[in-house]
C-alpha positions, -999 to 999 in steps of 0.1 A, spaced: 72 -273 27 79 -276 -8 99 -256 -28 72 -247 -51 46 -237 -28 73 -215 -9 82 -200 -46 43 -196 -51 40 -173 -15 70 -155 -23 55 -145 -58 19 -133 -44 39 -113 -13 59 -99 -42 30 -86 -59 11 -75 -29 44 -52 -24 49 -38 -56 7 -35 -63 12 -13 -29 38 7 -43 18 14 -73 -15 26 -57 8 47 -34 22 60 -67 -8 63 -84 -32 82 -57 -6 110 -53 23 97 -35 11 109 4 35 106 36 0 92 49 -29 81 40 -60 100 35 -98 95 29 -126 119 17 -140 139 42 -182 145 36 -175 178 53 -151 190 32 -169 177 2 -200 196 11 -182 228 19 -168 218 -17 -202 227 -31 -210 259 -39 -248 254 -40 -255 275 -2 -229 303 -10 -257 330 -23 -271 326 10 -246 338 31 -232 366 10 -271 377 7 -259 417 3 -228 411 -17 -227 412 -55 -222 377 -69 -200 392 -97 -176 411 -73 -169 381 -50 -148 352 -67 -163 316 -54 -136 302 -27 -111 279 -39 -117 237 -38 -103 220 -6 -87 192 -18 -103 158 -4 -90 125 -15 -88 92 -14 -48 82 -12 -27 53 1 2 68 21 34 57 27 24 56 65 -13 47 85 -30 81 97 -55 58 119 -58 27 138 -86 18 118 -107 21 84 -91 33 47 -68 55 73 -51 19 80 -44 9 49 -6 18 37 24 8 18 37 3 54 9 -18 62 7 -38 32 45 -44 31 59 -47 61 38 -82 67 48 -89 34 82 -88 31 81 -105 67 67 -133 53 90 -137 20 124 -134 47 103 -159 64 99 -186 32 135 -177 22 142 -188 58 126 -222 56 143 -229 25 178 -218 35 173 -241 66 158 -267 47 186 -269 21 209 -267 49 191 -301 60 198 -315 29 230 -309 27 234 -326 64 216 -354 59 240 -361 27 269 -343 25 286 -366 -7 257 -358 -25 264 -334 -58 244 -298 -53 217 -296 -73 219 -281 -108 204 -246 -111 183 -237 -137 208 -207 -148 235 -234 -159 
């Protein structure tokens, strides 16, 4: 594999990672992750409440407070399956398996290199 194709993986992996990082950052920073609930979004409504407090005064009786229900990416999965599966975790872990896994291949490859011809100068790097 070339080196450039290895350099082009390693870059979209890197930004899989970080993107990851920044949507966990960004939807409230959750130990897991979390999707909205219909039932807590109806309960959310406070449309039916006259109904059920038929007797009491309106005024008297403060509305109950807002369950939270969100959409977040969480550190962690909190299902096997659906938005519950998505996670830093999930999205990393492949990730930065497969960026160990191209620096790998181009350890052992420049390790062949080297073998193959071992008078040969190193090559120059870009920094000097």
């Amino acid at each position: 594999m070339h080196a450039r194709t290895r350099h082009i993986i390693i870059g979209l992996f890197s930004i899989a990672i970080v993107g990851s990082l920044i949507a966990y950052a960004a939807t409230g920073a959750y130990p897991y992750s979390h999707s909205r609930d219909p039932a807590i979004e109806q309960a959310n409504t406070h449309s039916g409440l006259s109904d059920l407090f038929g007797n009491a005064d309106p005024a008297d009786a403060p509305p109950p407070p807002a369950v939270k229900s969100v959409n977040a990416i969480g550190l962690f999965p909190s299902g096997p399956s659906g938005i519950e599966a998505i996670s830093v975790a999930s999205i990393s872990g492949p990730s930065l398996a497969v960026i160990v896994f191209m620096l790998w291949l181009g350890h052992r490859e420049k390790k062949r290199a080297v073998a193959a011809n071992p008078t040969a100068a190193p090559e120059p790097h870009l920094n000097s």
